[in-house]
N, C-alpha and C positions, 0 to 999 in steps of 0.2 A: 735883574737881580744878581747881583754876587755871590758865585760859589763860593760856599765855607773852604777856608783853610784847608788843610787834610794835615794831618801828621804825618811827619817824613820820617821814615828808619831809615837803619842801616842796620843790617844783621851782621853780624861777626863769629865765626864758628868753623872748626877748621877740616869740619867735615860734609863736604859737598850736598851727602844725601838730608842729613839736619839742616841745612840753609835752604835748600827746594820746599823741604816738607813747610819753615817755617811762611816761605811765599807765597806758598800754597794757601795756609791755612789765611794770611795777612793780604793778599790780595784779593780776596770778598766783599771786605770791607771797606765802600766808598769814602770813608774818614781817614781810612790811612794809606800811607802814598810809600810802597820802596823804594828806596833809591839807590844803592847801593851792598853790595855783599862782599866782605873781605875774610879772607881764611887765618889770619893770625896778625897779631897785635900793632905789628908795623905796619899792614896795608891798612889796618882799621882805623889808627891815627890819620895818615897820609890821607885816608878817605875822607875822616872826619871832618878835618880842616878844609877842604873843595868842596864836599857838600853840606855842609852844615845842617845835621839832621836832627829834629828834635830830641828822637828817641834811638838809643843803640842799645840794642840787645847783646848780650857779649856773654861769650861761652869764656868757661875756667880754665880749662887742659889745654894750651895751646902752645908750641913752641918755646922762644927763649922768651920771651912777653908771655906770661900767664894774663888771665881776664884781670887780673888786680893790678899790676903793674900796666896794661894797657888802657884798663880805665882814668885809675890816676892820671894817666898820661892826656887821656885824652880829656879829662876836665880842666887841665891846667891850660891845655892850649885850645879847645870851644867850650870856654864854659857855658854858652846856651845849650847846649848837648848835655841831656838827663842820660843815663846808665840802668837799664836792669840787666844785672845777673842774671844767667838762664841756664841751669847746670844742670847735669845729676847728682855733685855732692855740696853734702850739708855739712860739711865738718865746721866747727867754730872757728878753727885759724882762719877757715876762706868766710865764712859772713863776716868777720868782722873786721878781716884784712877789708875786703869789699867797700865794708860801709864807711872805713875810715879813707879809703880811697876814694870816695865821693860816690858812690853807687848809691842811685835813687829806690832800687826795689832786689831786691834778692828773690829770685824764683825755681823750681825745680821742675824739670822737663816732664815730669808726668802730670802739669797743668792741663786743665781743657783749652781747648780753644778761644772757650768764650772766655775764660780765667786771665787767657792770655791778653785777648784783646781791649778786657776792662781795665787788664794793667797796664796796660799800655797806654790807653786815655787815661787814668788818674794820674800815671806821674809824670804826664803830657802837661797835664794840667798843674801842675806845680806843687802834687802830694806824693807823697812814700810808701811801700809798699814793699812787704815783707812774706815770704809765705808763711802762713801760720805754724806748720811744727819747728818752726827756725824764729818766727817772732817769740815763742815761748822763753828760748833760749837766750836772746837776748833781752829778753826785760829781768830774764835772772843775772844776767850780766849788768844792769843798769845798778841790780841791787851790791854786787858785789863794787862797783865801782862808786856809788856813792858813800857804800862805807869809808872808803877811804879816799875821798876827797874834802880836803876844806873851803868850801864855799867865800866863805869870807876874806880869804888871802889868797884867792884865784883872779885871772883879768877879769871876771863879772863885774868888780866894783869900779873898770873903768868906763862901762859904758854909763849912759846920762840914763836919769829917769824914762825920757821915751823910748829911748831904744833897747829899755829890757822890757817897756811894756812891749812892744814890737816882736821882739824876741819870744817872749812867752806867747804868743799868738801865733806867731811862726811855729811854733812848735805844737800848738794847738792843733795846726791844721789846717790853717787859717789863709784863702789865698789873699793877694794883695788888695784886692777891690774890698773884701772882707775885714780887713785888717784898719783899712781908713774909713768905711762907712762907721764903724765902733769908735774910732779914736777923734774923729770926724778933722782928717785932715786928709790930702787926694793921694793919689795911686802913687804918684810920683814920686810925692815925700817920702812913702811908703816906702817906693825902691830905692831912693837915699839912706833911708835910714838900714834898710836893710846890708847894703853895700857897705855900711861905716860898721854894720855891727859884723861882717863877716871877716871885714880886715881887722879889726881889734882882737878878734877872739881866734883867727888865722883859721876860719873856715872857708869850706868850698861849697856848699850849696846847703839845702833846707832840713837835710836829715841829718846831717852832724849836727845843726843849729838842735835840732829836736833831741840828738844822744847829748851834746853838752849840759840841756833842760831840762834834762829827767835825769840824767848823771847826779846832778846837785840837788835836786827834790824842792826846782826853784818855781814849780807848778804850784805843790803843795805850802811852800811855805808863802806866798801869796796869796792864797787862799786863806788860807788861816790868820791874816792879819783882818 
């Protein structure tokens, strides 16, 4: 029989005794595999790219590369490589610098453990995750941004009809195998469609796809038709 996968990190954090503790707590868990630790944004890139880790946890306060600047960095050069934020601040410039930089989960370091390690399989798995007093914040952001956007004179109307249903399911929540057993066409198409629709709209991975979504209230206004 074949062992399962394991999820591979990498933790990024530019303070020794936070990087142990977080090994600590991550190497209990037969699912998930360490692979490497870097203390500031350049080693974490250089690291990224050699080991190609599923999941990087990436601290904010770090040298001349902040967590935001190093994540971007590192989504543009392994984009298989997901991003949570793992900080102690919550200020709005950094979630949202974060999530526009491709960050898959925003977290605050007074998580549990177990908080931690469920985060870590869900956006393993290809979902997003936000801590809740900072999701709050951003869905009031969703609101102040859709007010002022025009939906109808925005790239949305160059995608095709499948790939804004694709779209709205993606932002559903919806992982790929999900996504084609509904539309009933395979996994593959699925990641086609998804790739045409990330370059059209110049995103990097599934959570911008989801703030662009709810940006335009392009959930609800499908619904109501």
């Amino acid at each position: 029989m074949n062992e399962k996968r394991r999820i591979r990190i990498l933790i990024v954090d530019d303070h020794a005794v936070v990087r142990s503790g977080l090994r600590t707590i991550l190497e209990t868990e037969p699912d998930i595999e360490i692979v490497g630790e870097a203390g500031d944004g350049h080693a974490a890139l250089e690291l990224a790219q050699e080991l190609l880790p599923d999941v990087v946890l990436m601290d904010i306060n770090m040298g001349d590369w902040d967590g935001v600047t190093a994540t971007r960095r590192v989504r543009n050069y392994v984009p298989s490589a997901r991003v949570i934020v793992l900080t102690n601040y919550d200020e709005d410039d950094l979630v949202f610098s974060s999530i526009r930089a491709g960050a898959s989960g925003y977290l605050l370091k007074e998580v549990t453990a177990t908080q931690l390690t469920n985060s870590i399989r869900t956006v393993a798995d290809g979902f997003s995750l936000i801590y809740p007093s900072v999701a709050r914040r951003v869905l009031d952001e969703f609101g102040q941004l859709r007010a002022n956007t025009t939906s109808d004179t925005d790239v949305y109307s160059d995608l095709t009809p499948r790939e804004r249903e694709v779209l709205r399911l993606v932002a559903s929540g919806r992982a790929n195998k999900e996504i084609g057993a509904q539309l009933g066409i395979s996994e593959r198409t699925v990641k086609t469609h998804i790739s045409n629709i990330f370059s059209k709209l110049e995103l990097t991975d599934r959570t911008q796809a989801a703030l662009f979504v709810h940006n335009r209230g392009l959930l609800e206004k499908d619904s109501a038709r």
